[in-house]
SETI-682977 format. One line per 2 residues: number of its first residue (from 1); their letters; for each residue x, y, z of N, C-alpha, C, O, CB. Coordinates in steps of 0.1 Angstrom, whole numbers. Glycine has a CB too. Example, Ala and Ser with C-alpha at 12.3 -4.5 7.8 and 13.67 -1.06 7.14 Angstrom:
BEGIN
1> as> 132:-57:78:123:-45:78:132:-33:78:142:-33:85:113:-45:90; 128:-22:71:137:-11:71:129:0:79:134:11:80:141:-6:57
***
This chain:
BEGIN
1> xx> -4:-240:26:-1:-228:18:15:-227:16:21:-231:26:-7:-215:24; 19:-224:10:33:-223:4:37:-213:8:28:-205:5:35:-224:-10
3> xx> 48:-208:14:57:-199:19:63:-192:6:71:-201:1:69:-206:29; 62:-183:0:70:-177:-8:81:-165:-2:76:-154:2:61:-173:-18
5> xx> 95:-168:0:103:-161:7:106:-153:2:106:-154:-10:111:-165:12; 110:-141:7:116:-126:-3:128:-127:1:130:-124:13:110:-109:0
7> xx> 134:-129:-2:156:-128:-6:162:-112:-14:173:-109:-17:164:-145:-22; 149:-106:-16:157:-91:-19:159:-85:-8:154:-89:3:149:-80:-27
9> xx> 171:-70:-8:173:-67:0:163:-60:-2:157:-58:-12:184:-65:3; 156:-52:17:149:-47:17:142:-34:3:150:-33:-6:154:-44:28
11> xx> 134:-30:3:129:-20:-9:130:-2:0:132:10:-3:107:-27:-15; 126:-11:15:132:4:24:142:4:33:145:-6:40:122:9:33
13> xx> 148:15:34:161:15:39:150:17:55:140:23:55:175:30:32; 158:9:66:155:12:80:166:18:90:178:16:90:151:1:84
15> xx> 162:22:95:170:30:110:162:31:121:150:34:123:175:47:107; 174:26:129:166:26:141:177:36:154:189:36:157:163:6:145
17> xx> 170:41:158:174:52:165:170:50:180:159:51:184:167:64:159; 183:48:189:179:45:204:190:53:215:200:48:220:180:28:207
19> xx> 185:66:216:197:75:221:188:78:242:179:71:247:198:95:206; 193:88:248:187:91:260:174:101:260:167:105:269:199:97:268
21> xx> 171:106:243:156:108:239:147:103:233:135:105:233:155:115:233; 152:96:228:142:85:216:148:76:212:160:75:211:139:90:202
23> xx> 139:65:210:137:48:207:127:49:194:118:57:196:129:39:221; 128:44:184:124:40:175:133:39:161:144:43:158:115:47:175
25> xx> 122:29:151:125:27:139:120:39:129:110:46:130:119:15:135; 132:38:120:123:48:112:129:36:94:138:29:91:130:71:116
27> xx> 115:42:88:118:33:78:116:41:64:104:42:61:110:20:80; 126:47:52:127:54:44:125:51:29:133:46:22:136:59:47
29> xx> 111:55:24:112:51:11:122:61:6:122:72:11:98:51:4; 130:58:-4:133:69:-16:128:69:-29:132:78:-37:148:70:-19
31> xx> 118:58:-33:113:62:-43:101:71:-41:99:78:-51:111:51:-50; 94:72:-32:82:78:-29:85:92:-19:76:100:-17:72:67:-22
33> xx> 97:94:-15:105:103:-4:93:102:3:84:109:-1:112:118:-8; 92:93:17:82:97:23:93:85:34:101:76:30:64:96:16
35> xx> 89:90:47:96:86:58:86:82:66:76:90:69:106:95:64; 88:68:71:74:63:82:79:57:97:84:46:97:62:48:74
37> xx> 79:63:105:81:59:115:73:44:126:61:43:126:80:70:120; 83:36:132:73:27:134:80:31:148:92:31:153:72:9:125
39> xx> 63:34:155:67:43:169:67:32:181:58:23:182:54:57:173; 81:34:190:81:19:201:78:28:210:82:22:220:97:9:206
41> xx> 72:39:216:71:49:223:80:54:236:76:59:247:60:48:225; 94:52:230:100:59:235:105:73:231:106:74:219:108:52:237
43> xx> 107:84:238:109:95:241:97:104:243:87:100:249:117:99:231; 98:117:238:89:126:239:85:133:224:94:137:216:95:136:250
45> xx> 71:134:222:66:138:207:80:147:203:88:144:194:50:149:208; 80:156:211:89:166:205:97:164:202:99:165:190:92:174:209
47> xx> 105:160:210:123:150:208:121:146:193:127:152:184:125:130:219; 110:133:192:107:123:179:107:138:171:118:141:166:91:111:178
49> xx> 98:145:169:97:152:158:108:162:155:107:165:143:86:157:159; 118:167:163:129:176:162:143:164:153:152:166:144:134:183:182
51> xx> 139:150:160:151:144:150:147:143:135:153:146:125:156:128:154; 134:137:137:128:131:121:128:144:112:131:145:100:109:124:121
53> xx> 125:152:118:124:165:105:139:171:102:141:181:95:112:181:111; 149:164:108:164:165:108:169:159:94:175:163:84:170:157:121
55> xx> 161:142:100:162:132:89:158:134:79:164:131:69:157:123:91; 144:140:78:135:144:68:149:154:57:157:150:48:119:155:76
57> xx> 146:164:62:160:172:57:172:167:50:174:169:38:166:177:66; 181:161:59:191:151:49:190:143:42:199:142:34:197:146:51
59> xx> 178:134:43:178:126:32:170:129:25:167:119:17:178:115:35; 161:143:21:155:143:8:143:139:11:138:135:1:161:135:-3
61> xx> 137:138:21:122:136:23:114:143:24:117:154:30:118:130:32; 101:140:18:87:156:19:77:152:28:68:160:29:76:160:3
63> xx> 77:136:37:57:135:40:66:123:54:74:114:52:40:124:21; 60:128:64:67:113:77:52:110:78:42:117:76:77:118:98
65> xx> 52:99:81:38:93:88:39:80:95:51:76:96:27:92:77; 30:72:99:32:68:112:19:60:117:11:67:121:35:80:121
67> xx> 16:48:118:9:40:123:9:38:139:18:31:144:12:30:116; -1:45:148:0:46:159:-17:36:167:-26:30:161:3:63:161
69> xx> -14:39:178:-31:32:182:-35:45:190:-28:54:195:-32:14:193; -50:43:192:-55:55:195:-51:66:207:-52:78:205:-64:51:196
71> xx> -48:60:217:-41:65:227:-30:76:222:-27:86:229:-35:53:233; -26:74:215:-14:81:209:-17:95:202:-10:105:203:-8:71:198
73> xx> -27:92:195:-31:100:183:-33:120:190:-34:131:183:-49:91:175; -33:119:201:-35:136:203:-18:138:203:-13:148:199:-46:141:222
75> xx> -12:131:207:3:136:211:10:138:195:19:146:194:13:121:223; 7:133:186:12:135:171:2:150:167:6:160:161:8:117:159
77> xx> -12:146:172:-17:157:169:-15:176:171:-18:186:164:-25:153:173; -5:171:187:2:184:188:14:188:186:19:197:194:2:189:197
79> xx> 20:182:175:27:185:168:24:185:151:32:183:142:36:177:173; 14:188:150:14:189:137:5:177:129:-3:180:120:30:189:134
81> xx> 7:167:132:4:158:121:-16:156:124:-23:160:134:16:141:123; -19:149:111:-34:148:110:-31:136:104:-22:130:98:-43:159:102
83> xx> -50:134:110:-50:117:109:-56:116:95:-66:122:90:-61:107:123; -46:105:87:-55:104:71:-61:89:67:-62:86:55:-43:109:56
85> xx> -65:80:81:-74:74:79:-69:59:92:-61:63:101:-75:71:61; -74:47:93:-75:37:99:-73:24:93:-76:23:81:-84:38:105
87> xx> -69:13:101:-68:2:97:-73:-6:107:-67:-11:116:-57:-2:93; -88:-7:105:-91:-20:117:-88:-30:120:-87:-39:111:-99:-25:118
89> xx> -85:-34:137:-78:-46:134:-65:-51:134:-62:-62:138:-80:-46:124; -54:-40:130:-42:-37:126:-30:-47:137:-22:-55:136:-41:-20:126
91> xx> -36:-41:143:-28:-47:155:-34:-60:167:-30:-63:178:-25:-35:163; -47:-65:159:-54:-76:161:-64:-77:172:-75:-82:171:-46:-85:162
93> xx> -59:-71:181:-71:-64:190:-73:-52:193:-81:-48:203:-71:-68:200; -65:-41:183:-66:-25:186:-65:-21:165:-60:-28:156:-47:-17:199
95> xx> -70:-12:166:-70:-6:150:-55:4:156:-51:6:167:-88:6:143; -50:7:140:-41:14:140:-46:30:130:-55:31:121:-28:2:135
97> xx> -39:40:134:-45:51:128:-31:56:120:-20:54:124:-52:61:140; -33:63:110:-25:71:97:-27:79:105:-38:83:109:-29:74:81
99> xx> -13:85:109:-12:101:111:3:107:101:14:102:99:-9:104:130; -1:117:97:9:122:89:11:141:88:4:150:93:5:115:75
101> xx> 25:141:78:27:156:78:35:156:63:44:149:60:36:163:92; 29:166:57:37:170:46:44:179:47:42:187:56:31:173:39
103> xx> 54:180:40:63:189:36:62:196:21:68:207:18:75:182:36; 56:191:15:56:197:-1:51:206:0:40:208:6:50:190:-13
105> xx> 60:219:-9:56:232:-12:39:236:-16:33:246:-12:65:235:-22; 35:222:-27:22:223:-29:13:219:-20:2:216:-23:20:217:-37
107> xx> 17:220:-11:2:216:3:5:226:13:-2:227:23:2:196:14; 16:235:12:17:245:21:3:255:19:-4:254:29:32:253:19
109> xx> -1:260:13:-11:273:10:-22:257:11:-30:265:15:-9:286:-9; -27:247:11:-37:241:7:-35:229:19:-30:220:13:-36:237:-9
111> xx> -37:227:30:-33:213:41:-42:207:38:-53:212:36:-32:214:57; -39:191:37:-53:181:35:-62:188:43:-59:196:52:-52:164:39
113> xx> -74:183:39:-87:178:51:-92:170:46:-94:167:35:-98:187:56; -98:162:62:-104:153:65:-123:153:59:-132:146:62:-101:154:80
115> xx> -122:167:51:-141:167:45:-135:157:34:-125:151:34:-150:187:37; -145:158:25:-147:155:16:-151:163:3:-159:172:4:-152:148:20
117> xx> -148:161:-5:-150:173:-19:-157:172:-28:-158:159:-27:-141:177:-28; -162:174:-35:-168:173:-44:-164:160:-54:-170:150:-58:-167:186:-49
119> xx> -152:165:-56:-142:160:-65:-144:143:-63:-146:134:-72:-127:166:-61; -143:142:-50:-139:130:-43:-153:123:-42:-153:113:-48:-131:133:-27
121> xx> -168:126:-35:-173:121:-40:-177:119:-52:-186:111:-52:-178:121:-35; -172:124:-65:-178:121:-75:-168:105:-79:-172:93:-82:-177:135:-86
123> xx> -158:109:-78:-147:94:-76:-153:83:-71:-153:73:-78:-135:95:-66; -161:82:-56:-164:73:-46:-176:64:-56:-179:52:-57:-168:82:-31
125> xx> -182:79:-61:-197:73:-70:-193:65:-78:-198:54:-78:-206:83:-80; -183:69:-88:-175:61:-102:-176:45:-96:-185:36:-99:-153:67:-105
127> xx> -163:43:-83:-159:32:-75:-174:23:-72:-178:11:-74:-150:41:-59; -178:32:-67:-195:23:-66:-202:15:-75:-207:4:-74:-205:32:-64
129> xx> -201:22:-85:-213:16:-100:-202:8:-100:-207:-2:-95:-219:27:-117; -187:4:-105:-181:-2:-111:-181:-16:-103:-184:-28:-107:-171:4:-114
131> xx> -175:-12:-89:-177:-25:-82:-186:-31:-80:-184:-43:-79:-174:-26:-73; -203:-26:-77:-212:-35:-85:-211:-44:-96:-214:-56:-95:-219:-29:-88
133> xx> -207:-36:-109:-208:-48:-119:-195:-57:-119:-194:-66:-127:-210:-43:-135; -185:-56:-110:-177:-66:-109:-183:-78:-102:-186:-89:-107:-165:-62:-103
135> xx> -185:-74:-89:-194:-84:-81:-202:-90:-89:-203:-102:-87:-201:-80:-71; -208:-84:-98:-225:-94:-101:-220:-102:-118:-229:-108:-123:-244:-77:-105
137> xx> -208:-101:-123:-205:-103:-138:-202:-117:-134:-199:-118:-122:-193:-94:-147; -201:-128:-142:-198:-144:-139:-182:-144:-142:-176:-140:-152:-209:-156:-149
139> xx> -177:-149:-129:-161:-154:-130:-162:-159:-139:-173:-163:-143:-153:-162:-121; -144:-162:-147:-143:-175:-153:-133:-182:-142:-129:-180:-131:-138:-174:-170
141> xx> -130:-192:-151:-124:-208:-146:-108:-201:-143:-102:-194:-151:-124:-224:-161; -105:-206:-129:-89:-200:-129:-80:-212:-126:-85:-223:-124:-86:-187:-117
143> xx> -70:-210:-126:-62:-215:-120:-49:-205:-112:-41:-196:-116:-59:-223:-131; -52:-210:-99:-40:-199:-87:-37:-207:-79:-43:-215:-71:-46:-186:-76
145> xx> -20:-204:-81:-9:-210:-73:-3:-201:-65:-1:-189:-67:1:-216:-81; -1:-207:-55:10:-200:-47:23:-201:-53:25:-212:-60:10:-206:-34
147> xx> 36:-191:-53:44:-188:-62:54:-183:-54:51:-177:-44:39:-179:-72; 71:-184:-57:82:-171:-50:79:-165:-56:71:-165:-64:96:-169:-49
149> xx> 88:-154:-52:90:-139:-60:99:-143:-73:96:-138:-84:100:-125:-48; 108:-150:-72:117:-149:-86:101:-154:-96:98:-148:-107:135:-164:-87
151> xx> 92:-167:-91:86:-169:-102:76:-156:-101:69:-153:-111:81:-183:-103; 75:-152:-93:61:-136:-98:69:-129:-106:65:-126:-117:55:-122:-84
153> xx> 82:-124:-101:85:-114:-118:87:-124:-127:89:-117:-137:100:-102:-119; 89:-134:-129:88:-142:-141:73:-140:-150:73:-138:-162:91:-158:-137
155> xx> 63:-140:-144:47:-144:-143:43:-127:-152:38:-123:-163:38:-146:-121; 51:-120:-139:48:-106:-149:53:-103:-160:46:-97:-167:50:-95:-143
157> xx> 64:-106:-165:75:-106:-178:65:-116:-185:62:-111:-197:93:-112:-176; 57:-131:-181:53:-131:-192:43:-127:-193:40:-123:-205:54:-140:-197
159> xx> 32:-124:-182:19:-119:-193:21:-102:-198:12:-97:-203:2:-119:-185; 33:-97:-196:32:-79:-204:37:-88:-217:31:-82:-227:47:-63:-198
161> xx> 44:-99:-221:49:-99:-236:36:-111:-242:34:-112:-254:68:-105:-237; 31:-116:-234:14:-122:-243:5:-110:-243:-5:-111:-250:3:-137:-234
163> xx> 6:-101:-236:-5:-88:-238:0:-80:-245:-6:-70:-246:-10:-81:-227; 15:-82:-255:17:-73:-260:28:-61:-258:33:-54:-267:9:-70:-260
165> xx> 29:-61:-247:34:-53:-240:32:-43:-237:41:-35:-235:40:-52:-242; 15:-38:-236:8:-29:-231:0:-31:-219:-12:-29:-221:3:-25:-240
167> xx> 4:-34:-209:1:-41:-197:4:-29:-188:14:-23:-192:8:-56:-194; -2:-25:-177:4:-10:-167:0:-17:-155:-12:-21:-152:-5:8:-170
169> xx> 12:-18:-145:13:-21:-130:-5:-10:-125:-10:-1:-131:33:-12:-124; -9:-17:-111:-16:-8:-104:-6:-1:-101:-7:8:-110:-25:-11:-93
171> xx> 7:2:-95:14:4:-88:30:14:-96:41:16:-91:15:-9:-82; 24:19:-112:33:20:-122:32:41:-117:23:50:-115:25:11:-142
173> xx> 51:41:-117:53:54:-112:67:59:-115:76:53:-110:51:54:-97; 69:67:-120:84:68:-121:89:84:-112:83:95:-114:89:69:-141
175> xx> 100:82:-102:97:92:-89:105:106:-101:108:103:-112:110:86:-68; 106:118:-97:107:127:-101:126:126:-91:128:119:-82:92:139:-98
177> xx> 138:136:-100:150:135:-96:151:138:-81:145:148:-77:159:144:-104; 157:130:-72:157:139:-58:173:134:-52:181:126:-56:141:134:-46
179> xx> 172:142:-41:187:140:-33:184:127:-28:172:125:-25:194:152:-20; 193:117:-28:193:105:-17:209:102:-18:219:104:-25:181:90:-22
181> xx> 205:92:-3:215:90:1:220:74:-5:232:71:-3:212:93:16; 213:65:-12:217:51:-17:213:55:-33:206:64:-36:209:36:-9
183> xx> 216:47:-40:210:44:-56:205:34:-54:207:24:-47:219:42:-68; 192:38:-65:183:27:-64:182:21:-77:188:25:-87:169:31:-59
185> xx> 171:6:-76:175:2:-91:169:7:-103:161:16:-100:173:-10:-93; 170:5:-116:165:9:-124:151:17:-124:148:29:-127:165:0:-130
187> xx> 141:4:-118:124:5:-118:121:5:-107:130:3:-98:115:-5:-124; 107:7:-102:104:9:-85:98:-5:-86:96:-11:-96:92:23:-78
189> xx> 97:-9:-76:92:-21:-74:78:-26:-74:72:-21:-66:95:-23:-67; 74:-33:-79:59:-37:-84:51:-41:-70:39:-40:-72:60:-51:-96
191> xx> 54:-45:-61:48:-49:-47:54:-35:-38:63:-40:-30:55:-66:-41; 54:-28:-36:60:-17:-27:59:-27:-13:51:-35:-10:50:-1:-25
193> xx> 75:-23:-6:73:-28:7:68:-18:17:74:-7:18:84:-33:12; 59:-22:23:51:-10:36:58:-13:50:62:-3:57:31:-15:39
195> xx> 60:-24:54:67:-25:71:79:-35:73:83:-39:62:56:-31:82; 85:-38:81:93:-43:88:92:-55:88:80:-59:85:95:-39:97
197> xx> 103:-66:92:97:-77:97:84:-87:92:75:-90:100:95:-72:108; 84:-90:80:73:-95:76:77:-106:66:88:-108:61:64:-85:70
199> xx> 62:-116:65:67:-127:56:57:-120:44:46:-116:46:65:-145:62; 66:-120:30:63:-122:17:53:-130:10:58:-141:12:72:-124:14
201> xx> 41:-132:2:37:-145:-2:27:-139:-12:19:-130:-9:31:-156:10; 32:-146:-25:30:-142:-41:19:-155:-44:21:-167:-41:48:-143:-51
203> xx> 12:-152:-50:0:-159:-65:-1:-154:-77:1:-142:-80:-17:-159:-62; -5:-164:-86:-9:-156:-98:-18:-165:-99:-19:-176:-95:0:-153:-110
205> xx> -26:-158:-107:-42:-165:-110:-45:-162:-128:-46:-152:-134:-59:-155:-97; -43:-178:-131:-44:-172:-147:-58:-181:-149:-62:-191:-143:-28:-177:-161
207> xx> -64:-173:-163:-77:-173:-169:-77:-192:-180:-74:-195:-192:-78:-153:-181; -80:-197:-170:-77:-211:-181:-80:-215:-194:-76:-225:-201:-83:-221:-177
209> xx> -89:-203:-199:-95:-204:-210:-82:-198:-223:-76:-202:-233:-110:-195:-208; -82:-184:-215:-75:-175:-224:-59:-175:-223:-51:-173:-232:-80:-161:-223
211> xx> -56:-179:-209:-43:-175:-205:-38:-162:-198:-27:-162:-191:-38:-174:-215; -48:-153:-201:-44:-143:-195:-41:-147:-178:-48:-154:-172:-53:-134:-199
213> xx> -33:-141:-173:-26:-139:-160:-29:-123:-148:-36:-114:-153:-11:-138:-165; -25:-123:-139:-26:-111:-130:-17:-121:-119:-18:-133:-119:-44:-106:-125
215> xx> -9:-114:-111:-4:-112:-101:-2:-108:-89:5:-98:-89:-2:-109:-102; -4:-112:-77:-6:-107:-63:5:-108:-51:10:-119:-49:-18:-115:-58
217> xx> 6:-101:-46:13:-102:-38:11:-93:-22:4:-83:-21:24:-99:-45; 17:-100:-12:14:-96:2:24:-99:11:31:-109:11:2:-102:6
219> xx> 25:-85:24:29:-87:33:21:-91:46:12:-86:52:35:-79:32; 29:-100:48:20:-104:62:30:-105:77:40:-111:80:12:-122:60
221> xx> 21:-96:84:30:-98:97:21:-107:108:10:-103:112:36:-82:104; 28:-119:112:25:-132:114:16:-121:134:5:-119:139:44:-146:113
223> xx> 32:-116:136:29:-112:154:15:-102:153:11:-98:164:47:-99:163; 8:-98:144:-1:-87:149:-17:-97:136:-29:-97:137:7:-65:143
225> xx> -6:-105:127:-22:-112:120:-27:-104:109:-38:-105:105:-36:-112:132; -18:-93:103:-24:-83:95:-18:-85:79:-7:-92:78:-21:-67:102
227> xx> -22:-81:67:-15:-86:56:-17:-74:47:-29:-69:48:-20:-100:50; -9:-66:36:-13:-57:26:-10:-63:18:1:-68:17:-9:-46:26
229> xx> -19:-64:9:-22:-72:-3:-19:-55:-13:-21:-44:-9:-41:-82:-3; -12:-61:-28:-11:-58:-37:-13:-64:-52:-8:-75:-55:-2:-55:-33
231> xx> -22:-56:-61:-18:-62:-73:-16:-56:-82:-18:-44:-83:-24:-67:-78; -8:-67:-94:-1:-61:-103:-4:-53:-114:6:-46:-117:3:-67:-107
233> xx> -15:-51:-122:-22:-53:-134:-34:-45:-130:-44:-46:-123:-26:-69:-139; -30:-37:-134:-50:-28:-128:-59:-30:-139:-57:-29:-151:-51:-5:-126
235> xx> -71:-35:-132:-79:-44:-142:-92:-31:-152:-103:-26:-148:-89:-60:-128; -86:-30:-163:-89:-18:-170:-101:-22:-179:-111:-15:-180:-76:-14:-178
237> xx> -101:-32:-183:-114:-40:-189:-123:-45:-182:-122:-41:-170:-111:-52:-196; -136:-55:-186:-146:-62:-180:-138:-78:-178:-140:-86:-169:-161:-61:-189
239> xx> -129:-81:-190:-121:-97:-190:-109:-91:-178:-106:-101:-171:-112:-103:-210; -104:-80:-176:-98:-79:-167:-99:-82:-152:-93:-90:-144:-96:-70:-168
241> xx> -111:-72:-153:-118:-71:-139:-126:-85:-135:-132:-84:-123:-128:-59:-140; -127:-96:-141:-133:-107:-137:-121:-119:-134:-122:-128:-125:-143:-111:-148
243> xx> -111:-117:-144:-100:-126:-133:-95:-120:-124:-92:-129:-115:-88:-132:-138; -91:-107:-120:-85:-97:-110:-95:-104:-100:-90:-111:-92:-86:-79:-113
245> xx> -108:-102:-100:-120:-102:-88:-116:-118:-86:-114:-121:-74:-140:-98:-94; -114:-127:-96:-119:-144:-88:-107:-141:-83:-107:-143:-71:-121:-162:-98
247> xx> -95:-135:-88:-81:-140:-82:-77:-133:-64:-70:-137:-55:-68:-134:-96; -84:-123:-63:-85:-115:-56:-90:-121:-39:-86:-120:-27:-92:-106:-65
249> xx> -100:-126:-45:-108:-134:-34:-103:-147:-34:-107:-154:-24:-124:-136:-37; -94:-153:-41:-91:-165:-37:-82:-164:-28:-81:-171:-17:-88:-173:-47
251> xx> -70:-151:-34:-59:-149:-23:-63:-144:-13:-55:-146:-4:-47:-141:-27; -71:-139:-9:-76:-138:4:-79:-150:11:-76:-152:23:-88:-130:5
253> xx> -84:-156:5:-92:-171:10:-74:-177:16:-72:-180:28:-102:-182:-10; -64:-178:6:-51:-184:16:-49:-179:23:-47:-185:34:-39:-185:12
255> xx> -48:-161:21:-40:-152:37:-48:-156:50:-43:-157:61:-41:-132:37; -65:-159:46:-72:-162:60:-68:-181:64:-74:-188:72:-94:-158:58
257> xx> -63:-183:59:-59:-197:60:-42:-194:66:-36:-203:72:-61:-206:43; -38:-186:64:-24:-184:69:-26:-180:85:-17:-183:93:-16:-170:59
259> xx> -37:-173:88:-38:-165:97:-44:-149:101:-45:-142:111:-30:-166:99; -47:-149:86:-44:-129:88:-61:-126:88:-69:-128:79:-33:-119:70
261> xx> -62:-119:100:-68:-113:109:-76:-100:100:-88:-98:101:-58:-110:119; -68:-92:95:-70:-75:93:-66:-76:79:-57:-83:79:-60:-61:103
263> xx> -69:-72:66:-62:-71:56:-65:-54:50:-74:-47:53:-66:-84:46; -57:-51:43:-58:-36:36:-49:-38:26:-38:-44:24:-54:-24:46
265> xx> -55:-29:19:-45:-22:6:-44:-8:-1:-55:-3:-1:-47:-29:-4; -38:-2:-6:-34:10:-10:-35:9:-24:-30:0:-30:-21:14:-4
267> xx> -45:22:-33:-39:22:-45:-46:34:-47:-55:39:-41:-41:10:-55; -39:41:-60:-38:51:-62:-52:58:-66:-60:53:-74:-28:51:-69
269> xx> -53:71:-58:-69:79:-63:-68:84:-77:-74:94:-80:-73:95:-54; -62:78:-86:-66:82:-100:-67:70:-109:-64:70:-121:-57:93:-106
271> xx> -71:56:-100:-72:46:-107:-89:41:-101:-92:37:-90:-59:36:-103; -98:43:-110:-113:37:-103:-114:24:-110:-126:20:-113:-128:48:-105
273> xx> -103:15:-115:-110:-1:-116:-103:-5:-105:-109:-13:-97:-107:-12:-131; -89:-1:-102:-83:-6:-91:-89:-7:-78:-87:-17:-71:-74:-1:-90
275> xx> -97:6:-73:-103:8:-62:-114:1:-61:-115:-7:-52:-105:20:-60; -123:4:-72:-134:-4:-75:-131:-26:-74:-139:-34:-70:-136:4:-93
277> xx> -123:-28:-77:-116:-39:-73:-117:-42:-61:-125:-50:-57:-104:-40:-75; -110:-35:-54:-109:-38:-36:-131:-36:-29:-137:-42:-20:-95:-17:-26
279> xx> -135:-28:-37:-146:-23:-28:-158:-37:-34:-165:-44:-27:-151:-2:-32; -155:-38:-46:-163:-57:-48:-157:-66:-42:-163:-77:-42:-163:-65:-61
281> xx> -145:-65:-35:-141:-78:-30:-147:-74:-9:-142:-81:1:-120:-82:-35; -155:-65:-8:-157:-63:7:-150:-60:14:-148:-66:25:-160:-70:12
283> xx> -143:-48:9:-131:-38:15:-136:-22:14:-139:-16:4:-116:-39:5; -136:-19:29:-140:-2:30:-131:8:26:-120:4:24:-142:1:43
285> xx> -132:20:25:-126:25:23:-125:38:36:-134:46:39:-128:25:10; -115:36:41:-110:37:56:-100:48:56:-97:53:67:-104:24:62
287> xx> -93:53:44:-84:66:44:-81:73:29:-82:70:18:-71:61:50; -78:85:35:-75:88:19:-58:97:24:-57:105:33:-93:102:7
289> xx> -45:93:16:-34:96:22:-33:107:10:-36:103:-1:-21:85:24; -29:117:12:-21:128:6:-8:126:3:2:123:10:-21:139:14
291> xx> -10:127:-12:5:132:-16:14:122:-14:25:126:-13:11:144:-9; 9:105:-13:14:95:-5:26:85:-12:31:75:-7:1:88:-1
293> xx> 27:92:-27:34:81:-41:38:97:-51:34:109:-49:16:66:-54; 49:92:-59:55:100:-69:50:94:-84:52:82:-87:72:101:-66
295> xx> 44:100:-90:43:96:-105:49:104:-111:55:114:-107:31:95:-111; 49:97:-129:58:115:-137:52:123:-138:56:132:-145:64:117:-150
297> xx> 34:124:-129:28:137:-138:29:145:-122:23:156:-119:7:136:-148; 38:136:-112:38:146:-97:32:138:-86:33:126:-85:30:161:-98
299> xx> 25:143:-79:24:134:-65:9:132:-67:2:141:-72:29:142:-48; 7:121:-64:-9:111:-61:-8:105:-50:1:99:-44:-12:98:-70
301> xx> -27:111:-46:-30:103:-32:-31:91:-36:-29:87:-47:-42:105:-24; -34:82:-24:-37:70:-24:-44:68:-14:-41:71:-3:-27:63:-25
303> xx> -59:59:-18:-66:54:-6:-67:41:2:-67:30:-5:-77:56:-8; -68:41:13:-65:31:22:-80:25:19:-90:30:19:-59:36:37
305> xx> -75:5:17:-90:1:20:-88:-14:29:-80:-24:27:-100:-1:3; -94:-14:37:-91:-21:46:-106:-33:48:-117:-30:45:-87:-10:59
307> xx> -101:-44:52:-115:-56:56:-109:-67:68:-98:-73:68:-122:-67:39; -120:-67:76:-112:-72:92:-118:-85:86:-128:-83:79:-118:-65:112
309> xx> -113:-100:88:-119:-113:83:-126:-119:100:-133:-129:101:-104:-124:75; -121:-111:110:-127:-121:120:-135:-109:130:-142:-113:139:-113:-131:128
***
């Protein structure tokens, strides 16, 4: 398998914080203003939470959250945060749990919960029927390479200008004005980076017949065996959704050849081919995050879907 290296600078700013109360990373989107701590468990809940909501403050952040293992989860719990789902696996012989806290004015009168709504199972139903007929519709003939990143945004530039140029990222968001502390670039980035310390590794899987293309990309962290897979193109059609699905499963097929143990991915609760994508390829759906991404029509959850390979 081919190493595709990432040479951008990070997509999140990191800090790491090691004083006589607390030890840890903390790692800051500013396109999504959301702050995630990667907890080494040093200090005391409180400590952690009296600096981060410091941090939170100056730099313009609304939501911290925090990949912990179970052991952990009552001590975040008394301070505030709730758990908004799991990754089995995560840490290769322990699952890792979402705990989080909002800040946005719009969830003050309204705090997630952990039920379920109406709303939401009617979504889950959509996700169901569809990923059935992905699974059961006949692939076509692909062709998928492993790829860098300079050639994945190349891959994406060309299939938006053979489609026309009406092609929409799963991952397509433009954040609303906020305070920060760096400038960022033009556009957000089509692979969001989720953690630290990880190797990069890009495919594209195009339709041999037609040409058409799709895009994949993943972080994998080698020390724990776990990988978040992303794609580009949310597969909006039935010709969509059948190269998305072969391509989908093939890149899984490398990451379990790489090593990776646990895989998951994130995409947004107001996309049901995208979700529906993950749940035909034999991925649960293991969380639902609040308020977790910025679009222009305002903030969208996003659900976690996760599949352990071993």
């Amino acid at each position: 398998m081919t190493r595709a290296k990432d040479r951008r600078s990070n997509q999140l700013v990191e800090r790491v914080v090691r004083n006589e109360d607390i030890f840890c990373s903390i790692l800051l989107d500013q396109w999504n203003r959301t702050l995630r701590v990667v907890d080494f468990r040093g200090g005391n809940f409180q400590a952690k939470h009296n600096y981060l909501e410091r941090v939170l403050m100056s730099e313009g952040m609304r939501k911290i959250f925090t990949l912990i293992e179970r052991d952990d989860m009552s001590g975040w719990q008394r301070i505030g945060y709730q758990r908004e789902g799991a990754i089995p696996g995560y840490y290769k012989r322990s699952d890792a749990y979402v705990m989080s806290r909002l800040y946005d004015a719009d969830f003050q009168t309204e705090a997630p919960t952990n039920e379920e709504s109406q709303e939401q199972k009617d979504f889950f139903q959509k996700v169901k029927v569809l990923a059935k007929k992905i699974s059961e519709q006949k692939a076509p003939t692909i062709r998928a390479d492993m790829i860098t990143e300079n050639e994945a945004s190349e891959a994406i530039r060309a299939e938006v200008a053979r489609a026309g140029g009406a092609k929409t990222t799963a991952k397509t968001k433009k954040p609303k004005k906020m305070k920060m502390s760096t400038t960022l670039e033009a556009n957000p980035p089509v692979f969001p980076q989720f953690s630290r310390a990880v190797e990069h590794f890009h495919m594209i899987a195009q339709n041999r017949r037609t040409k058409q293309a799709n895009v994949f990309g993943a972080e994998y962290q080698d020390c724990f065996g776990n990988a978040k897979i992303d794609i580009c193109f949310s597969p909006t059609t039935r010709v969509d959704q059948n190269l998305a699905f072969k391509g989908l499963t093939t890149f899984i097929d490398q990451l379990t050849e790489q090593g990776a143990v646990s895989l998951f991915a994130l995409a947004q609760a107001d996309d049901v081919p995208c979700n529906a994508l993950f749940a035909a390829a034999g991925f649960r759906n293991t969380g639902w995050l609040h308020g977790q991404i910025l679009s222009g029509s305002g903030l969208v959850d996003q659900l976690l879907w996760t599949r352990k390979l071993t």
